[in-house]
C-alpha positions as a printed Julia matrix, in Angstrom:
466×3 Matrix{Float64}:
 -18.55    0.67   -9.54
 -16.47   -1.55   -6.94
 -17.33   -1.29   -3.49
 -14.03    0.52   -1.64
 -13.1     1.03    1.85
 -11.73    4.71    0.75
 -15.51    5.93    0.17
 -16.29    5.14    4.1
 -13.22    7.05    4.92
 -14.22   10.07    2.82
 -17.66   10.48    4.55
 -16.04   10.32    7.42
 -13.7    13.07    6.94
 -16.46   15.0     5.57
 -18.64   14.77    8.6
 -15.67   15.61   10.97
 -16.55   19.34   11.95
 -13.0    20.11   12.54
 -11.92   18.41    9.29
  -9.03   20.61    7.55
  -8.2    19.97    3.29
  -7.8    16.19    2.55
  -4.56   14.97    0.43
  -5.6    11.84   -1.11
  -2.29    9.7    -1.85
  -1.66    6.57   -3.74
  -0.22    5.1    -6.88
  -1.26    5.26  -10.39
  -4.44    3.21  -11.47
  -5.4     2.53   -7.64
  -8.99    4.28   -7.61
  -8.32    7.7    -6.54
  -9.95    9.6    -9.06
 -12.79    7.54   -9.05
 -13.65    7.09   -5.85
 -13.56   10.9    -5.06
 -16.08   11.87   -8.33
 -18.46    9.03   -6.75
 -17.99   10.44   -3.44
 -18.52   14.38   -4.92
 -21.52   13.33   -6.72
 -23.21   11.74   -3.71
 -22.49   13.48   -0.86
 -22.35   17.42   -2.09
 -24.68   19.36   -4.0
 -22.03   20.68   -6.42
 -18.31   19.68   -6.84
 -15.75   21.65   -9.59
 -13.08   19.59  -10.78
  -9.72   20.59  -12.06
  -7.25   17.72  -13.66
  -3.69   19.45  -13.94
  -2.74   16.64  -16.25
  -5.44   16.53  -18.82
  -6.37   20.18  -18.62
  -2.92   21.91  -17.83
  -4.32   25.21  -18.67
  -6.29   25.39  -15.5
  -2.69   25.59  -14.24
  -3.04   29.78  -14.82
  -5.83   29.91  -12.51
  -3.22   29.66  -10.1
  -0.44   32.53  -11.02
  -0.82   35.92   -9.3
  -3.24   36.19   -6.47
  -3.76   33.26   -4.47
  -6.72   34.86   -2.42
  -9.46   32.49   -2.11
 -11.97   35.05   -3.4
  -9.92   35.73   -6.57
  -9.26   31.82   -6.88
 -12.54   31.42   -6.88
 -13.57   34.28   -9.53
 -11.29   32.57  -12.26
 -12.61   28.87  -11.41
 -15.8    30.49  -12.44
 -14.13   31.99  -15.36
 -12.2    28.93  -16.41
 -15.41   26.6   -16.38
 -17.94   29.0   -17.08
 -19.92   28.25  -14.14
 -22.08   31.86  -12.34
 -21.52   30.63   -8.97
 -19.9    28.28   -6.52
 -21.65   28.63   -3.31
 -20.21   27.84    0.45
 -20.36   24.28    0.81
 -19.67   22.84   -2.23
 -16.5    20.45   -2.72
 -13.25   21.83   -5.09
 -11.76   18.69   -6.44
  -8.05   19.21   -7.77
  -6.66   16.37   -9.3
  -2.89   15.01  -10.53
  -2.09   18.27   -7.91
   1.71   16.78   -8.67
   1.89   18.66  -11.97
   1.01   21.78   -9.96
   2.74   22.98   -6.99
   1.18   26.68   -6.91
  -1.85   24.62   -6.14
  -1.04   22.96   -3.28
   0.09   26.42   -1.79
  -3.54   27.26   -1.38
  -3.94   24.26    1.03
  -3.51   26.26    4.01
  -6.03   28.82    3.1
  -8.38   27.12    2.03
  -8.35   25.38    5.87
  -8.08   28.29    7.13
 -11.43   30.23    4.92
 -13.56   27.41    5.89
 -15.88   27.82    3.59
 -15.23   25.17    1.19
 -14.23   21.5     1.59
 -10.96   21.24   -0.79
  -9.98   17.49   -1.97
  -6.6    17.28   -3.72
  -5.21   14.28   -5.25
  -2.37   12.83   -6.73
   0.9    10.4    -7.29
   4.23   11.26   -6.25
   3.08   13.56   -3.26
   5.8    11.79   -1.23
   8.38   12.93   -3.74
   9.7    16.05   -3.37
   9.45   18.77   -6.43
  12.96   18.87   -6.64
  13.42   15.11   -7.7
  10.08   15.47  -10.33
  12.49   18.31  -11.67
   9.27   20.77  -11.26
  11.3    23.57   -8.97
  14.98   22.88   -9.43
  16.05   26.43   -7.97
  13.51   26.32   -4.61
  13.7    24.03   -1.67
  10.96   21.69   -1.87
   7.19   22.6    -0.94
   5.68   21.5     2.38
   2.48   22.0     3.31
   2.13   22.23    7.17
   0.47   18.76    8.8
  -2.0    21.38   10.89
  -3.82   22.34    7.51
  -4.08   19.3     5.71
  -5.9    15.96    6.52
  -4.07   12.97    4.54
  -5.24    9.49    3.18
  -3.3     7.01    1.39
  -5.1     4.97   -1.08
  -3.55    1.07   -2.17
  -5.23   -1.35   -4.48
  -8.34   -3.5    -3.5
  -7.69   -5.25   -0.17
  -8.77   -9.09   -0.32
 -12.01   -7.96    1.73
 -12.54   -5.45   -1.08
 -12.04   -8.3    -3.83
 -14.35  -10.66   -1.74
 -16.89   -7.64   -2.19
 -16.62   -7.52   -5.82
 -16.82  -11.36   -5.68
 -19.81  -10.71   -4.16
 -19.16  -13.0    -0.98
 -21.59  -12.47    1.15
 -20.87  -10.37    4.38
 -22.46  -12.5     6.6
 -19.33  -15.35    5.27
 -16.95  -12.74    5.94
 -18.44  -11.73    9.32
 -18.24  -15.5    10.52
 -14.59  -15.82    8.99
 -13.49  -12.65   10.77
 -15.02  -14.02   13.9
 -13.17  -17.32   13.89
  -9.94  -15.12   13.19
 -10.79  -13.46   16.45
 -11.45  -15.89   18.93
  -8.74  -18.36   17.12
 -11.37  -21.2    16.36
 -11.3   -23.36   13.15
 -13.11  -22.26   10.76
 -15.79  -24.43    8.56
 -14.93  -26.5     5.88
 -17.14  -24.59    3.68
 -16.05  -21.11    4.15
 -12.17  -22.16    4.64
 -11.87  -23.54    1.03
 -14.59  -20.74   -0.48
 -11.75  -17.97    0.82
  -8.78  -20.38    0.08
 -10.11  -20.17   -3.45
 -10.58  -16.28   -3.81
  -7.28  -16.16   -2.13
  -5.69  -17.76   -5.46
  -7.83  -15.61   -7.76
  -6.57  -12.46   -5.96
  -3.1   -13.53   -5.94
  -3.0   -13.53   -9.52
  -4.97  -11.25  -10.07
  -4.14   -8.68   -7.23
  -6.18   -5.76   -6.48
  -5.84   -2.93   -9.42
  -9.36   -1.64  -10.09
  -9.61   -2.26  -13.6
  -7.67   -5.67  -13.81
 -10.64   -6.82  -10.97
 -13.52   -5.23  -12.72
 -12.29   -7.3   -15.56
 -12.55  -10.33  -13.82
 -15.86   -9.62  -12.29
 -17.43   -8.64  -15.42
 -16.06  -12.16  -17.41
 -13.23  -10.88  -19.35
  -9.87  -11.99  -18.45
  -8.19  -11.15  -21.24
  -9.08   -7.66  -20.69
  -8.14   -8.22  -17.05
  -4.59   -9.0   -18.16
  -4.44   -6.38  -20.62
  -4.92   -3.95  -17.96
  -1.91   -5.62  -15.68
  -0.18   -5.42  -18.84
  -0.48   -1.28  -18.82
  -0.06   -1.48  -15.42
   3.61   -2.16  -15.52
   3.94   -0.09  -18.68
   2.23    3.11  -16.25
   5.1     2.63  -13.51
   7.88    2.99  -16.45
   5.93    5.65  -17.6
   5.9     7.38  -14.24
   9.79    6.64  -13.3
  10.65    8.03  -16.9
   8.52   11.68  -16.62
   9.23   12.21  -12.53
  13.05   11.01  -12.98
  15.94   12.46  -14.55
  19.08   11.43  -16.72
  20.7     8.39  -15.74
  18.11    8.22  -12.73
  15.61    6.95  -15.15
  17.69    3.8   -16.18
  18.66    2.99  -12.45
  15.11    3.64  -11.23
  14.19    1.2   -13.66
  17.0    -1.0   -13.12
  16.05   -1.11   -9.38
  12.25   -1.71  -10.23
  13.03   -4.96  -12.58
  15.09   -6.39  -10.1
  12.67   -6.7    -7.0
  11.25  -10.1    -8.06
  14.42  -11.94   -9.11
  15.66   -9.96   -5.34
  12.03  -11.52   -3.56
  12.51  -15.27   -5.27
  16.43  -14.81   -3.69
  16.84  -17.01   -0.24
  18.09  -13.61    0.83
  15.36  -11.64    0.01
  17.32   -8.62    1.3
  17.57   -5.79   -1.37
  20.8    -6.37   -2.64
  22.11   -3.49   -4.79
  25.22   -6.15   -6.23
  21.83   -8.03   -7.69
  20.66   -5.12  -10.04
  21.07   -5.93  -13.25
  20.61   -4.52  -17.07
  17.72   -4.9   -18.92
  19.01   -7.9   -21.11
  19.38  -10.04  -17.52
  23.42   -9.05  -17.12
  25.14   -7.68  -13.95
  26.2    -4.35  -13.49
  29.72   -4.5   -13.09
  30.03   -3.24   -9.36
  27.45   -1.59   -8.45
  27.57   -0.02   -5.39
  24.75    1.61   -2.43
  25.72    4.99   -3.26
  24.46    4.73   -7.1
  21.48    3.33   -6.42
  19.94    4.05   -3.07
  17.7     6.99   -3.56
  16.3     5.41   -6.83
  14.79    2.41   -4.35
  13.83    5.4    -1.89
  12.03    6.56   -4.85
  10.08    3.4    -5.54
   8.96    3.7    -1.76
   7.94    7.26   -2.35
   6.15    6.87   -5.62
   3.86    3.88   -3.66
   5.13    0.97   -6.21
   7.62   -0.91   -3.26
   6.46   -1.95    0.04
   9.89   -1.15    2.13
  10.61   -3.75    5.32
  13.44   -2.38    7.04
  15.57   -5.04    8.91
  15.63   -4.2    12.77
  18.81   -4.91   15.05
  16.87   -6.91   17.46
  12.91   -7.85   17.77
  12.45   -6.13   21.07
  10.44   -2.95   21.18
  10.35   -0.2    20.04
  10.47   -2.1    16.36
  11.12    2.09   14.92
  14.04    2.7    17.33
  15.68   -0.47   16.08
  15.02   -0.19   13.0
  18.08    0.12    9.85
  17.03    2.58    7.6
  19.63    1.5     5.15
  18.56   -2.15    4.86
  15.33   -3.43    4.0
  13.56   -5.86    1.41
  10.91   -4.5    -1.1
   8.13   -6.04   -1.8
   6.08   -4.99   -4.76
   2.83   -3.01   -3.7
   0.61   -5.4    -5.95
   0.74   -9.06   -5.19
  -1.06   -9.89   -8.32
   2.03   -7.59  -10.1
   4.08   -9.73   -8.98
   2.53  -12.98  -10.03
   2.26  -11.5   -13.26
   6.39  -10.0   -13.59
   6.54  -13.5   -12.79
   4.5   -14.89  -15.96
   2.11  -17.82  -16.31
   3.88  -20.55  -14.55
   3.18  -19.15  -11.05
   0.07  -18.37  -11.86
  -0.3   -22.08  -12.72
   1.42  -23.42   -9.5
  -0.97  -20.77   -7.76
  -4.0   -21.9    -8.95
  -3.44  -25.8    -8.81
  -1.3   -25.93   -5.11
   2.06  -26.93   -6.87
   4.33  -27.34   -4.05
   6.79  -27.88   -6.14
   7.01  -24.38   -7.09
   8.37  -22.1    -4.43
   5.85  -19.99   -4.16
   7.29  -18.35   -0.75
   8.18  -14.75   -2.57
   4.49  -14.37   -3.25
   2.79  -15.43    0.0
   5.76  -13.35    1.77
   4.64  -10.4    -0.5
   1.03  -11.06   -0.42
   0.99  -10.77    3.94
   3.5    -7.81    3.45
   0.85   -5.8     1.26
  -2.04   -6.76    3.87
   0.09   -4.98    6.31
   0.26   -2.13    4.6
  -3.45   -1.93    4.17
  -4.28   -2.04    7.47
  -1.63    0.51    9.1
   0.96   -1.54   10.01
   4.58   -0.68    9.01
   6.29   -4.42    8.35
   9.46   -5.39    9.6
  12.0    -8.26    9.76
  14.63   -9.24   11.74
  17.81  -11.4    10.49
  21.3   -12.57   12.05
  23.57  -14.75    9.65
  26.25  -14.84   11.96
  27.7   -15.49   15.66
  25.61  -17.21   17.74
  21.76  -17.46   17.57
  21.29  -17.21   14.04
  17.9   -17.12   12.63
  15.84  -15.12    9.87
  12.18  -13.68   10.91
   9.88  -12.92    8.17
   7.87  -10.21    9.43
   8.41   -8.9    13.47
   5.67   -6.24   13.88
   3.73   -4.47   16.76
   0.03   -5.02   16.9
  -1.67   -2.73   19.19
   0.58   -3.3    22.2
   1.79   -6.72   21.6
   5.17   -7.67   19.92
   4.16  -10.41   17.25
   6.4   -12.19   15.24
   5.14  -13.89   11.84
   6.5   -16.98    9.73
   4.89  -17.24    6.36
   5.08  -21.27    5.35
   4.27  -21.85    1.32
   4.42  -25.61    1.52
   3.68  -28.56    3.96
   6.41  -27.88    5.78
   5.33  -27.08    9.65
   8.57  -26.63   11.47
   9.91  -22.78   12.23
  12.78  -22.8    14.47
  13.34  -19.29   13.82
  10.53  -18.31   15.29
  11.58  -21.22   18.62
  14.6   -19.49   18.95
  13.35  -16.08   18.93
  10.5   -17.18   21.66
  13.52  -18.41   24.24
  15.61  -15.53   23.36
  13.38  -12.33   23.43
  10.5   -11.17   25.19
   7.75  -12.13   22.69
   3.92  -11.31   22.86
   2.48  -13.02   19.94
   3.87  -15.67   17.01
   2.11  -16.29   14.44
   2.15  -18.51   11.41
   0.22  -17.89    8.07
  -0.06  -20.91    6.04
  -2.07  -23.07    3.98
  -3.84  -24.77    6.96
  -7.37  -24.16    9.45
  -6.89  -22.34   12.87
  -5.34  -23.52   16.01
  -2.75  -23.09   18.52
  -0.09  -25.32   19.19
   1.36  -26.8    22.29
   3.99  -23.77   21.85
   1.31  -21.73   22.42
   2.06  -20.43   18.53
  -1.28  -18.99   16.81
  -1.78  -20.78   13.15
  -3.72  -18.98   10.41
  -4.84  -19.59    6.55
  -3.24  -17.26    4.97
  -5.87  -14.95    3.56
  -5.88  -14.49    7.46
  -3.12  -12.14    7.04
  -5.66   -9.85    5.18
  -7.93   -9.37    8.64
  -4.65   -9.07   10.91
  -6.72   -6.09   12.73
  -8.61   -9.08   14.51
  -5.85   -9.99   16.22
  -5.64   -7.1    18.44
  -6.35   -7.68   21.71
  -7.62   -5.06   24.14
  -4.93   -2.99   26.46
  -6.2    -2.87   30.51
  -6.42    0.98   31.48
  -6.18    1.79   27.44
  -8.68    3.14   25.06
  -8.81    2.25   21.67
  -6.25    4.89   20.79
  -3.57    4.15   22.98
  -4.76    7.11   25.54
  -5.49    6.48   29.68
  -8.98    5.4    29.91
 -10.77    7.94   32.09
């Protein structure tokens, strides 16, 4: 069983007195499942589970009375056990395919007497677009009776586990991230290495499990029904014509990231045999890329009108690149020759899609919503790759594939706004520059949170210190 972060946050949710129901989120094939069954096993003395997918006739347990009592009399019934006592942990799983369920959210918070988990894929879409309640608004489940947790694939820490790195490399690495000192020969190329495995392999469960246990083939195999899940998933939770644009929108996000503007461009989408759609416009395609966001398969970075603060308030919710919420995904839509140029440091290859995509997912693991900024005409032009806020600072990012060192983008933006922090990820050690411009390796991107520096008069929350 891999090591995950998630199983540290359940125990600590569990051993929060005031903790309410927990909504685990997440794509397919990430680890949910998994990770909660290890977690019941462990930490409770008895835990029911009910899959709504592979067992839809528990689905009845949930018509008529939804008193917790009576809930609790046909669980018995259902799975034949004599008696759930207080404290034990109700597991309901692929909750999607059963909205009545998620109705009993709020009372089971409120009863207190057991701990509910509920878990799922597509919680972020709304029943109305899976075509479950056509006729009804959509369900929502008030944010004071629900705790929530969104589950990605391994994060490169998580794949150094399973590599079994030891912690006390990853402690010093961290360290040098922190106080910005060069790191040792040694442990730079023994992460620069696992960075390329992870990169093409990325961070699905199974695929890395694979991999650790000597069996590639079966590591691509998996990738393979990876990408045959997600067009599984946009075909059953999508309707009509929605299906073919969803898809359409899907397939075009790597030719879109390998683009010099790696904007989403909705004139790019194209058929399945590689032609153009004959004017495509916004309108027709818009929500389907909404629900690539929603479903967990697209990392969204929206463009902002200028990199001051606050990044939300300037942010264009109508413009926006997506990056794909698997680097290794990528690498593979984008077949064997990037792995090759990957794995051997072809420069020659333009491998600036996947770093760009590989430091956009590490956001996203560690809580930070990615954003970019980009002017293409008038004065001051210039294209940021990532502007983001990191505790309090303002930090903008450059992302260099090659051997290239020069970002005038990030110059210009320096003497034109009010900038905390710039950083560049690339294939080099640690230093700063006479600029005073912080320079990372770029599996650095995957420990960002040691780059935040303590706020005077702040806690660690953001709240007055007393």
């Amino acid at each position: 069983m891999l090591k995950r972060k998630a199983y540290g946050r359940l125990v600590k949710w569990k051993n929060d007195p005031r903790h309410r129901s927990l909504v685990v989120k997440g794509a397919r094939r990430v680890g949910k499942t998994s990770i909660i069954r290890e977690f019941a096993k462990t930490e409770y003395p008895l835990f029911v589970e009910l899959n709504f997918m592979t067992d839809p006739g528990c689905k009845a347990i949930f018509q008529g009375s939804l008193k917790i009592d009576d809930l609790l009399d046909k669980i018995m019934l259902f799975t034949g056990m004599r008696s759930i006592p207080p404290g034990s942990l109700l597991f309901f799983d692929e909750i999607q395919d059963c909205p009545e369920a998620r109705r009993t959210l709020k009372s089971f918070t409120e009863d207190g007497r057991y701990d509910v988990i509920v878990s799922g894929r597509m919680l972020d879409v709304s029943e109305y677009r899976l075509g479950i309640y056509r006729d009804k608004p959509p369900l929502n489940i008030g944010v004071g009776y629900v705790d929530a947790y969104t589950m990605y694939p391994l994060d490169f820490e998580e794949f150094l586990w399973a590599r079994s790195v030891p912690d006390d490399a990853i402690s010093y690495v961290k360290g040098c991230i922190h106080d910005l000192r060069e790191i040792e020969p040694m442990f730079y190329r023994m992460f620069s290495d696992n960075l390329k495995l992870f990169m093409v392999i990325g961070g699905m469960p199974e695929v890395v499990e694979s991999l650790v246990n000597g069996d590639p083939g079966k590591a691509m195999t998996a990738m393979d029904l990876t990408v045959a899940s997600i067009r599984t998933d946009i075909n059953r939770y999508n309707d009509g014509s929605d299906v073919v644009k969803t898809v359409q929108c899907f397939n075009s996000i790597p030719s879109q990231l390998g683009d010099t503007n790696k904007k989403f461009t909705f004139s790019r989408i194209t058929t399945e045999n590689g032609e153009r759609l004959d004017g495509p416009t916004k309108q027709k395609f818009f929500d389907n890329t909404l629900w690539l966001d929603a479903a967990g398969y697209g990392n969204f970075c929206y463009l902002t009108k200028q990199p001051v603060p606050s990044l939300k308030a300037q942010e264009i919710h109508d413009q926006y690149r997506i990056y794909l919420f698997d680097t290794g995904m990528l690498v593979h839509l984008y077949g064997i020759l990037a792995k090759k140029a990957i794995l051997a440091d072809d420069y020659s290859y333009n491998q600036g899609a996947l770093m760009e995509n590989f430091v956009a997912e590490c956001l996203m693991k560690s809580g930070i919503q990615p954003r970019c900024y980009r002017k293409t005409n008038g004065d001051n032009r210039m294209e940021l790759d990532f502007v983001i806020e990191i505790g309090a600072e303002l930090c903008v990012i450059e992302v260099k594939s090659g051997k290239h060192r020069e970002f005038p983008a990030m110059s210009k933006a320096m003497g034109l706004y009010r900038i905390d922090r710039a950083v560049v990820f690339e294939k080099g050690n640690i230093y700063r520059d006479g600029k005073g411009v912080e320079h990372y390796p770029l599996f650095a991107a995957a420990f960002i949170g040691e780059l935040v520096r303590p706020v005077e008069g702040l806690d660690e929350f953001g709240f007055p210190k007393e």
